[in-house]
C-alpha distance (Angstrom), angle and dihedral (degrees) to the residues before:
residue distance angle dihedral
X1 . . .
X2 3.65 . .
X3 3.91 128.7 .
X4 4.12 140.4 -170.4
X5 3.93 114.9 -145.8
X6 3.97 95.5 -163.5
X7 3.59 93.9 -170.8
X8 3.85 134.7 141.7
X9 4.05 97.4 -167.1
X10 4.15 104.5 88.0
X11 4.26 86.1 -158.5
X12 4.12 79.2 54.2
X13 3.46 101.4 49.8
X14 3.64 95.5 47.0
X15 3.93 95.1 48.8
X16 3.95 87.7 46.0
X17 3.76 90.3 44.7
X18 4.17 97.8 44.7
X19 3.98 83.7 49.3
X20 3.38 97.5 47.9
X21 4.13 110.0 35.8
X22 3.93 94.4 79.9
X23 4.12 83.6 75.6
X24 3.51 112.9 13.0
X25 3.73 134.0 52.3
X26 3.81 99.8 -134.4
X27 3.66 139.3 -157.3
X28 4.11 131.5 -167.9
X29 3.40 135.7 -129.7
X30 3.77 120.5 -174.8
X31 3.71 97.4 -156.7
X32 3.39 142.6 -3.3
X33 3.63 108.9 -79.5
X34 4.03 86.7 56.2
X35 3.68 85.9 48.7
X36 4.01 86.1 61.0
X37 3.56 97.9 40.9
X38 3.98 88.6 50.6
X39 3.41 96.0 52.6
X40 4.11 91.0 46.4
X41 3.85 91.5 52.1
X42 4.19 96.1 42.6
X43 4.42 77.0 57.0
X44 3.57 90.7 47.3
X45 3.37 98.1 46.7
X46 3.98 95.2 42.6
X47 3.42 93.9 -122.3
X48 4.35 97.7 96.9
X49 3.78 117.6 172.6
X50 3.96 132.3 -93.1
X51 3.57 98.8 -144.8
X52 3.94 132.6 -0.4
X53 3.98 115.7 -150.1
X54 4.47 98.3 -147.8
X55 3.62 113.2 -168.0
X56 3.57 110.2 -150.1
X57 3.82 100.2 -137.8
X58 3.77 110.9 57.3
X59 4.24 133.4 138.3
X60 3.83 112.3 -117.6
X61 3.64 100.4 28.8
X62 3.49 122.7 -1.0
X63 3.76 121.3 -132.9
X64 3.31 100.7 -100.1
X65 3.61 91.7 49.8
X66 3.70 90.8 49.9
X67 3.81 93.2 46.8
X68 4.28 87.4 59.7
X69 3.58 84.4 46.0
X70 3.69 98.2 54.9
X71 4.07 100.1 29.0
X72 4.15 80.6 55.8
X73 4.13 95.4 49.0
X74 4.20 85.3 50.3
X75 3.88 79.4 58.4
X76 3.25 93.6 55.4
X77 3.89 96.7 41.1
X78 3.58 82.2 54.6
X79 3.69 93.1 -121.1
X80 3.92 116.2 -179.7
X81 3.58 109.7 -114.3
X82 4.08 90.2 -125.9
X83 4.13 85.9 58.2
X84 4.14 98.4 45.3
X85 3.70 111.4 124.8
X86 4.19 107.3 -93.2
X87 3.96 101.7 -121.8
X88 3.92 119.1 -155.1
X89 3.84 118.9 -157.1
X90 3.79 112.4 -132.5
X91 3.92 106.7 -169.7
X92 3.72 142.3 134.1
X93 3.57 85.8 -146.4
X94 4.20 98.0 110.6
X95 4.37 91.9 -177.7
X96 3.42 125.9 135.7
X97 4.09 85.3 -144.3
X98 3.87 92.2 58.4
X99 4.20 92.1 34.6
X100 3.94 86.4 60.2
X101 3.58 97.4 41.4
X102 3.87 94.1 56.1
X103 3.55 85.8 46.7
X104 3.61 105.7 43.2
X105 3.79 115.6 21.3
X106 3.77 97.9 31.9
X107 4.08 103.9 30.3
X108 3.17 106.2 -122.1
X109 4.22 122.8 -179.6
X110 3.80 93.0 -149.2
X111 3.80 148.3 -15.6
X112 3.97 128.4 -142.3
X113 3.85 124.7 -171.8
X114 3.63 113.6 -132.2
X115 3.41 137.9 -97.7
X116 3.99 74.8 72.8
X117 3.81 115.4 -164.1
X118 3.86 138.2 -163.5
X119 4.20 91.7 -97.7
X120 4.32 89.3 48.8
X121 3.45 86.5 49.9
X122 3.69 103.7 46.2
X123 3.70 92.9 43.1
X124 3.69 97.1 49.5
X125 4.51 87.0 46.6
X126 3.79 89.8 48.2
X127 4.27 89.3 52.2
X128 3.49 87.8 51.2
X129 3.61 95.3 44.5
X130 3.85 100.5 -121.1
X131 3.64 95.4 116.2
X132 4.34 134.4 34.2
């Protein structure tokens, strides 16, 4: 399976990375413009990703910016709903404001509060059915 870790924090993307290359083959993006561009190229190149881990908090384009951004060019693809990437919120942002945001306005599939661990992780890719 393949995986984006859109994350601007290098300690971040190296914790996400070490807990996640056992089962996924896993790019980076450092902010949320990459993040877009990734996910365009993995579609062009028919290999798109499984899952994409968003941090909230990036420069560029934050992740919730970049999440509208990609959940409208799988509209235009004319991606099935079922098929859409799953996106994962990684934040230390623990608000109800943001939680329901993710959630409602931008679609995500799930939403972990950082520090994220190997049990968050794993419970959150079993719900979502990436992971026995």
């Amino acid at each position: 399976m393949k995986c984006l870790i859109a994350e601007d924090q290098l300690l971040s993307r190296r914790i996400l990375k070490e807990l996640l290359s056992s089962q996924f083959d896993c790019d980076i993006a450092v902010n949320g413009q990459e993040a877009i561009d990734s996910f365009q190229l993995a579609h062009e190149s028919k290999r798109p990703y499984d899952v994409i881990f968003m941090d909230i908090m990036m420069p560029v384009v934050d992740g919730l910016e970049a999440l509208l951004c990609i959940r409208t060019l799988e509209r235009k693809m004319e991606i099935p709903h079922s098929l859409a990437v799953k996106v994962i919120m990684t934040t230390a942002l623990d608000d109800p404001k943001t939680v329901v945001k993710s959630f409602n306005d931008c679609q995500a599939d799930s939403y972990i509060v950082k520090p994220i661990s190997r049990q968050k992780l794993a419970n959150e890719l079993r719900k979502l059915k990436l992971m026995q």
